[in-house]
VEXMARGU-771296 format. One line per field, with one value per atom (N, C-alpha, C): x, y negated, z negated. Coordinates in steps of 0.001 Angstrom, whole numbers, plus 500000, padded with zeros to 6 digits. Example, Ala and Ser with C-alpha at 12.3 -4.5 7.8 and 13.67 -1.06 7.14 Angstrom:
<pts>
px	513190	512300	513200	512850	513670	512900;
py	505690	504500	503300	502250	501060	499970;
pz	492200	492200	492200	492920	492860	492130;
</pts>
This chain:
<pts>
px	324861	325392	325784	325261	325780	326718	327972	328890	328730	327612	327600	327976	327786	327214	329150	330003	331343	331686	331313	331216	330182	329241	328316	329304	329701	330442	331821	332361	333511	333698	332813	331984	331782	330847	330453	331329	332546	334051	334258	334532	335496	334639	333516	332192	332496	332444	333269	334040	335081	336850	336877	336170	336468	335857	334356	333866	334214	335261	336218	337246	337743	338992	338175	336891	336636	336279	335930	336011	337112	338246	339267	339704	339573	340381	339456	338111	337392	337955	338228	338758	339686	340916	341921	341893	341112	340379	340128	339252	338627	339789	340602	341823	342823	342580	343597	343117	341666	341017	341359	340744	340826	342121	343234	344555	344984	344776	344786	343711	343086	342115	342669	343032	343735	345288	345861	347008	346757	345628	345033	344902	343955	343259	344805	345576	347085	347564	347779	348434	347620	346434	345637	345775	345987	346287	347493	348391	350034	349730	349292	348994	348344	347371	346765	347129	347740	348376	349994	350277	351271	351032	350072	349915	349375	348268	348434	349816	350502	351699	352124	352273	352491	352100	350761	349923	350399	350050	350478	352029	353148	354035	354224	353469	353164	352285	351616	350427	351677	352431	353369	354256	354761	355696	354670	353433	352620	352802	352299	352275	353545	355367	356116	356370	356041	356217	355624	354040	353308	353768	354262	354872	355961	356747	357974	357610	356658	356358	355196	354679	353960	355290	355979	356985	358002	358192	359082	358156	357132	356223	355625	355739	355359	356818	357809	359095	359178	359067	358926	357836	356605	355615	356274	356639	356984	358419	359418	360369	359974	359263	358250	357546	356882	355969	356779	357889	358760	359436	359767	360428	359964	358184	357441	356450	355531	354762	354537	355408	354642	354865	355362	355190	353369	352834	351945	350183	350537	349026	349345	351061	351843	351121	351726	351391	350025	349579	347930	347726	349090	349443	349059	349187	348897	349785	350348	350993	349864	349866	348411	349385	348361	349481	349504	349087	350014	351091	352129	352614	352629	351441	350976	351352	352688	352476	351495	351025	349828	349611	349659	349622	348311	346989	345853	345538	345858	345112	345537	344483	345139	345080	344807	344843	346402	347389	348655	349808	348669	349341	350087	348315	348599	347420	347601	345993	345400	344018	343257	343325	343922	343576	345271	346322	347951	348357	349872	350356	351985	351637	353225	352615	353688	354141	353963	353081	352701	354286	354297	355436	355400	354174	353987	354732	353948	354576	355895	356286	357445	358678	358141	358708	358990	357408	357170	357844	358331	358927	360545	360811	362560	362496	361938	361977	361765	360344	360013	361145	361398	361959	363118	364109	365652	365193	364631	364645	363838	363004	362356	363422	364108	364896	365884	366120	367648	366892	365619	364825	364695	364385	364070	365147	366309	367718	368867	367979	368517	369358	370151	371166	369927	368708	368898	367348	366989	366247	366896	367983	368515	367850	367766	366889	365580	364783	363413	362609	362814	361288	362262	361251	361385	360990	359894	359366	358842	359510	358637	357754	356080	355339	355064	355106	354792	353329	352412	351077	350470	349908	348587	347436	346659	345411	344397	343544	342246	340534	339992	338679	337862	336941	336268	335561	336081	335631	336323	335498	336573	335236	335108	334064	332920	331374	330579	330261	330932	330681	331330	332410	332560	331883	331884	331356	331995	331697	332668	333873	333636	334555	335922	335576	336370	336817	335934	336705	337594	337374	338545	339755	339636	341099	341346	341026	341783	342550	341729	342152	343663	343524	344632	345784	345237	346749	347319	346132	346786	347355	346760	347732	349131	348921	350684	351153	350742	351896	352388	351130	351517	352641	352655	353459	354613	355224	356168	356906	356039	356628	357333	356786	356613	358113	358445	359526	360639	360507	361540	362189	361098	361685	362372	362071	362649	363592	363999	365397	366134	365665	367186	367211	366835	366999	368960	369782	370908	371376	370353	370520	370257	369960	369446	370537	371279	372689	373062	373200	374145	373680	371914	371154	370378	370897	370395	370204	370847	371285	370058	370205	369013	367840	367703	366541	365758	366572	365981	365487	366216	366178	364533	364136	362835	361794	362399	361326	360319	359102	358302	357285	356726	355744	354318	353514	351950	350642	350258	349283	348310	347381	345919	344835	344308	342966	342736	341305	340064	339111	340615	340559	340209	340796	341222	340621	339355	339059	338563	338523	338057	336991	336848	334886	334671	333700	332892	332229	331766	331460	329838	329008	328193	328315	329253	330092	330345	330075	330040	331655	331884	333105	333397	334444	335236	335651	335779	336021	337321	337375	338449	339853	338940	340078	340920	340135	340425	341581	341712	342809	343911	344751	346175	347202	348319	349434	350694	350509	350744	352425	352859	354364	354088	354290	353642	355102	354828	355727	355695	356277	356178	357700	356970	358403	358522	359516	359876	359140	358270	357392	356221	355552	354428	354441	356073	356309	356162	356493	356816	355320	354855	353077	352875	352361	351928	351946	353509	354056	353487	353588	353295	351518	350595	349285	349203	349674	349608	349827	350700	351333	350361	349469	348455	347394	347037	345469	346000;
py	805578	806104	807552	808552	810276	810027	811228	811811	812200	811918	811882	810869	810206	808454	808248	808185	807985	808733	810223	811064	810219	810045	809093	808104	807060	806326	806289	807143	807645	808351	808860	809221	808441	806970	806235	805298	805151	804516	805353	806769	807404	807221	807266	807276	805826	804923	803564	803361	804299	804037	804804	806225	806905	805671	805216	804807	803476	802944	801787	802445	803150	804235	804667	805329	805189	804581	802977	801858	801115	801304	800593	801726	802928	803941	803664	803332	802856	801802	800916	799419	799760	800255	800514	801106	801873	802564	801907	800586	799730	799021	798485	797391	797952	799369	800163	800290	800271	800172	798895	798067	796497	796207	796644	796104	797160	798627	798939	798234	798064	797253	795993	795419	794181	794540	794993	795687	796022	796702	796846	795987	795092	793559	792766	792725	792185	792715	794180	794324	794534	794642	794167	792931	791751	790089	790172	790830	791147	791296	792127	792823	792262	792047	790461	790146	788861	787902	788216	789156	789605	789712	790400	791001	789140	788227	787066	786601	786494	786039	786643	787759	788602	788069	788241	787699	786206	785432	783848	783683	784898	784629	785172	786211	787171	785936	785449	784583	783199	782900	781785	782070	783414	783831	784163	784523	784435	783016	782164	780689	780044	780787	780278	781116	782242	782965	782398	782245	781833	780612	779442	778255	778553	779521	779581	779854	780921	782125	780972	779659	778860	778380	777794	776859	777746	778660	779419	779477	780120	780630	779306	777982	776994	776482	776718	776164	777395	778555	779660	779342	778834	778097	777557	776259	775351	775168	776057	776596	777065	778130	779091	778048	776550	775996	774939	775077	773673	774726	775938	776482	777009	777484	778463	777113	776221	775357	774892	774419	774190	775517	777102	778358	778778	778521	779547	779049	778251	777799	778675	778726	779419	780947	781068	782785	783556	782578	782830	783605	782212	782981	781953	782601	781763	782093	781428	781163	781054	781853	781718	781272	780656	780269	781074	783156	784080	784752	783756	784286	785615	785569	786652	785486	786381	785643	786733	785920	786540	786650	787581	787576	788100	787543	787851	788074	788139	787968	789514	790658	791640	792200	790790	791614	791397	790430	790465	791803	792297	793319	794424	795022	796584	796710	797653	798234	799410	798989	799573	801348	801698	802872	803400	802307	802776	802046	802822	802258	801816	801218	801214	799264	798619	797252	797057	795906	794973	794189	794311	793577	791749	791203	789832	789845	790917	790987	791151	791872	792102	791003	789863	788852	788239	788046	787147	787597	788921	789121	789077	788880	789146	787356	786481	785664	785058	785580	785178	786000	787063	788189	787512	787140	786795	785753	784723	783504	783375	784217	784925	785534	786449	787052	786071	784940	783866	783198	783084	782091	783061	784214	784865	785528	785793	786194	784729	783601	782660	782451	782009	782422	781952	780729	780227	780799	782265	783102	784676	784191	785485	786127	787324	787842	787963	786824	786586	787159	787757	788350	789747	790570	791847	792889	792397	793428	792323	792660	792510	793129	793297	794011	793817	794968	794705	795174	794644	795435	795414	796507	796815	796828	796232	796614	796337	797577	797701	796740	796813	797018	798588	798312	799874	800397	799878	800478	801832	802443	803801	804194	805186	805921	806127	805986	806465	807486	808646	809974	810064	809339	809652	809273	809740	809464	808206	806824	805941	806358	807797	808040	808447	809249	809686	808567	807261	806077	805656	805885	805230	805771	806946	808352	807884	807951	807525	806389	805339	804116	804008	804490	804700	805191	806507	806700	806158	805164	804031	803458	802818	801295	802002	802941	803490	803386	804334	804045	802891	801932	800850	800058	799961	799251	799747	801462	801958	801904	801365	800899	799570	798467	797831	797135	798057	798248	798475	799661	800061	798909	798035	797281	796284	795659	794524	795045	795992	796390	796919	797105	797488	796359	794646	794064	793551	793375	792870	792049	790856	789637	789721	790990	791128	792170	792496	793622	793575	791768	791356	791713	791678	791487	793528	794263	795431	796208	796194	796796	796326	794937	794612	794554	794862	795005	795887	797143	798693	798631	797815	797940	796826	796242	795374	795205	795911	795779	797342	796951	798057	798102	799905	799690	799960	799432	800010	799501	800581	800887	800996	799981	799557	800058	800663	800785	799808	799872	798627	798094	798269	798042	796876	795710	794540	794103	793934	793321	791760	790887	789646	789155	788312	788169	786535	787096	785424	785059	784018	782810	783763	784238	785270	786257	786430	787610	788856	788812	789953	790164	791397	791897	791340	790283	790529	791238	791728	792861	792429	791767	791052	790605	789777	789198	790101	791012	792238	792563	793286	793624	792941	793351	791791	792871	791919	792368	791137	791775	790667	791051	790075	790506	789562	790405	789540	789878	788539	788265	788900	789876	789828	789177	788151	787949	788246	788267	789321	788761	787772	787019	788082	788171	789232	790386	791129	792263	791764	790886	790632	789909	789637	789130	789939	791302	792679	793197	793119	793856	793094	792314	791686	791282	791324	791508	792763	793926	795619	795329	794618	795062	793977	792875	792269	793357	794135	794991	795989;
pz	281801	283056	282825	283636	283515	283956	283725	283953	285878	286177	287893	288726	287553	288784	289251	288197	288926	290214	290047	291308	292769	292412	293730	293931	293621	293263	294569	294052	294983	296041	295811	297626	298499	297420	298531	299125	298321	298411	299938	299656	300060	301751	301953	303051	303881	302626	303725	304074	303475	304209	305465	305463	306515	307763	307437	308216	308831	308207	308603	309499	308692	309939	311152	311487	312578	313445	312951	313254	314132	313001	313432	314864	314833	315985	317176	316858	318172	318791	317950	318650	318816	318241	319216	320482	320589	321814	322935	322411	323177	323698	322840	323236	323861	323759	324978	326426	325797	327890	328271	327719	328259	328487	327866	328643	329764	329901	331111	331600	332140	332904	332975	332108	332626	333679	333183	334166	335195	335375	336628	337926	336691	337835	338104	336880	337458	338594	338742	339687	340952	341105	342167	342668	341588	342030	342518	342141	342577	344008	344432	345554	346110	346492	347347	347622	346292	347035	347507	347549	348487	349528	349894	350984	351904	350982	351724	351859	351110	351697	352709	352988	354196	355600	355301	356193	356729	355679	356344	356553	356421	357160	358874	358863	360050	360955	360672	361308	361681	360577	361198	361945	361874	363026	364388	364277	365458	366317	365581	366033	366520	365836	366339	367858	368013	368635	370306	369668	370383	371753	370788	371100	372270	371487	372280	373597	373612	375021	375958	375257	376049	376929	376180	376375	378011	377286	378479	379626	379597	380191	381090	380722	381627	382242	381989	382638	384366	383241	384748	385519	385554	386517	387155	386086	386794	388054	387467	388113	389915	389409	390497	391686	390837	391894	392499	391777	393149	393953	393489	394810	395663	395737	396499	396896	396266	396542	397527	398544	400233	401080	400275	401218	400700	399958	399402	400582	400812	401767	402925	403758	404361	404026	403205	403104	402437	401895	401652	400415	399248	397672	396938	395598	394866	393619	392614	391171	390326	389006	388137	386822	386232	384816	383963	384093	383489	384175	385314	385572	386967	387615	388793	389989	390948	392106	392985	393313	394053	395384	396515	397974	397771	398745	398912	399548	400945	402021	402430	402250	402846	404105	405487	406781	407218	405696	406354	405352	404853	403710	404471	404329	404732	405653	406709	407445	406179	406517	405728	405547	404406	403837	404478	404428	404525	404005	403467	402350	403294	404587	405108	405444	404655	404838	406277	406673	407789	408230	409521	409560	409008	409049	408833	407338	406412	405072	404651	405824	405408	405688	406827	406915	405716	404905	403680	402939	402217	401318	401582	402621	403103	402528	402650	402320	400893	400417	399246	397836	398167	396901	396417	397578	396650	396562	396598	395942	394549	394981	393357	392517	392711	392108	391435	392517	391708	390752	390647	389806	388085	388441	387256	386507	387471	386887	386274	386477	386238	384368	384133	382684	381769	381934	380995	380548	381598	380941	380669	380347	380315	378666	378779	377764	377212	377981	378218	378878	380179	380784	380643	379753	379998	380862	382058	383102	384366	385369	386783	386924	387192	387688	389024	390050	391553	390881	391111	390895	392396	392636	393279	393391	394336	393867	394927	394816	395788	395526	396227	395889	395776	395262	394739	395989	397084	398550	398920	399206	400313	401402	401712	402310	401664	402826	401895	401317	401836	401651	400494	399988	398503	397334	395851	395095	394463	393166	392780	392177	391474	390856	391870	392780	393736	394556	395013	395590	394579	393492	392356	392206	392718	392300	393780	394860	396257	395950	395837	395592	394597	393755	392646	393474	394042	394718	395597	396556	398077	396944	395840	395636	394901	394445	393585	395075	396111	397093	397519	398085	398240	397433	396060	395684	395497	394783	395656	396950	398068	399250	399458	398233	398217	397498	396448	395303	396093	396915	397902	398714	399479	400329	399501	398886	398173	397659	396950	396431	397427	398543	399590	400230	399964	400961	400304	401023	400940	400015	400206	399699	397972	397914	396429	396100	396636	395977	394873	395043	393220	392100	392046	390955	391122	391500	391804	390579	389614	388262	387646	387694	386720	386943	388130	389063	388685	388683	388283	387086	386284	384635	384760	385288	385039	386365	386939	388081	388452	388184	388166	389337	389774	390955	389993	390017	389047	390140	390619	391476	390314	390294	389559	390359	391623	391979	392178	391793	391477	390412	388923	387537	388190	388064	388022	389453	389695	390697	390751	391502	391860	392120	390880	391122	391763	392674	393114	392244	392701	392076	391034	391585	390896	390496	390224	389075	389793	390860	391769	392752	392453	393095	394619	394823	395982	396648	397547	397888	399019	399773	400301	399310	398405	397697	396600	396458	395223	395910	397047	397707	397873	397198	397205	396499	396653	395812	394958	393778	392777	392604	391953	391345	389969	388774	387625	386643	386254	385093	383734	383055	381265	380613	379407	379120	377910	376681	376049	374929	374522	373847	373409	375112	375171	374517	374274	373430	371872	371399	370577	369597	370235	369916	369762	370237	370529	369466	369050	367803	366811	366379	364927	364858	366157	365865	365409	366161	365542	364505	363520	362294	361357	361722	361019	361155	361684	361837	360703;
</pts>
């Protein structure tokens, strides 16, 4: 053996240690990604299934929510159809089960293309309003319906000389008046003094046009029946659904 070979020798020692040390610093390398990466996918599973939990509590408060606002929401029908039920053939209305009392017939409304109350109507409502009013101010919905809507509403008729868009902007502004006229009378009638406060605070005028029109039986616009005026129920349910679908999307 020369005086070299110990030198080769220890080189080739010294050649495998390094090459173990860069070995071992790779795998540490490696075992440092893989547990960030595992930390990762953890807190992604964290998060999920949070957010399902979220979800299936939001979705169960939907469903209790839901329940409740059926539940109320068919007592006020039902409330509504024993006390109005032999007037509505009378006055040519109807009760829908969201809550819309409904006057249809508009040759006892308004004359066509004015927004000043028919005296026939105005019979109906000196009659129909405070007994409506004692029904919905009643204690044991106290806190429940958050809005009266007087709604309005036309058919997409006006003149022919106008364009649809322009029968739609007329239209918009007869029915705001209309039901403004409409708001007026019922809150100055007497019999409603007591409940006047809270009146203001939930009773609204919303002149619709001929959004919301009435279709026959072939899908085709009514044009008679479109014309009506509703007084619609929201009760504080409807807010509250609203909110917590927004907050599932």
């Amino acid at each position: 053996m020369s005086d070299n070979e110990p030198d080769i020798f220890e080189t080739a020692a010294a050649q495998h240690i390094n090459e173990e040390d860069q070995w071992i610093s790779l795998s540490d390398l490696m075992t440092g990604l893989m547990l960030i990466f595992m930390l990762i996918a953890i807190a992604y599973m964290v998060k999920v299934e949070s957010q399902a939990v979220k979800v299936k509590e939001q979705t169960a408060k939907v469903k209790q929510v839901s329940q409740l606002y059926d539940e109320v929401r068919q007592e006020i029908y039902d409330d509504l159809m024993r006390e109005f039920g032999k007037d509505l053939p009378v006055w040519d209305a109807e009760i829908t089960r969201d809550l819309s009392f409904r006057f249809k017939n508009p040759n006892i409304l308004f004359d066509t293309g004015k927004d000043v109350l028919k005296p026939q109507f105005q019979d109906i409502l000196r009659d129909f309003f405070p007994r409506y009013v004692k029904i919905i101010t009643a204690p044991k919905y106290e806190g429940t319906i958050q809005e009266v809507r007087i709604e309005g509403h036309t058919s997409s008729l006006w003149s022919t000389s106008v364009s649809p868009d322009e029968a739609y902007y007329k239209n918009m502004e007869l029915s705001q008046s209309r039901t403004r006229t409409a708001l007026r009378f019922v809150l100055d009638l007497p019999q409603v003094g007591a409940e006047k406060d809270w009146l203001r605070k939930h009773v609204t005028a919303n002149g619709l046009s001929s959004s919301h029109p009435i279709l026959d039986k072939r899908g085709q616009e009514d044009t008679e029946r479109s014309q009506r005026v509703e007084f619609h129920i929201r009760t504080d349910a409807d807010a509250w659904i609203s909110t917590i679908q927004d907050s599932l999307k």
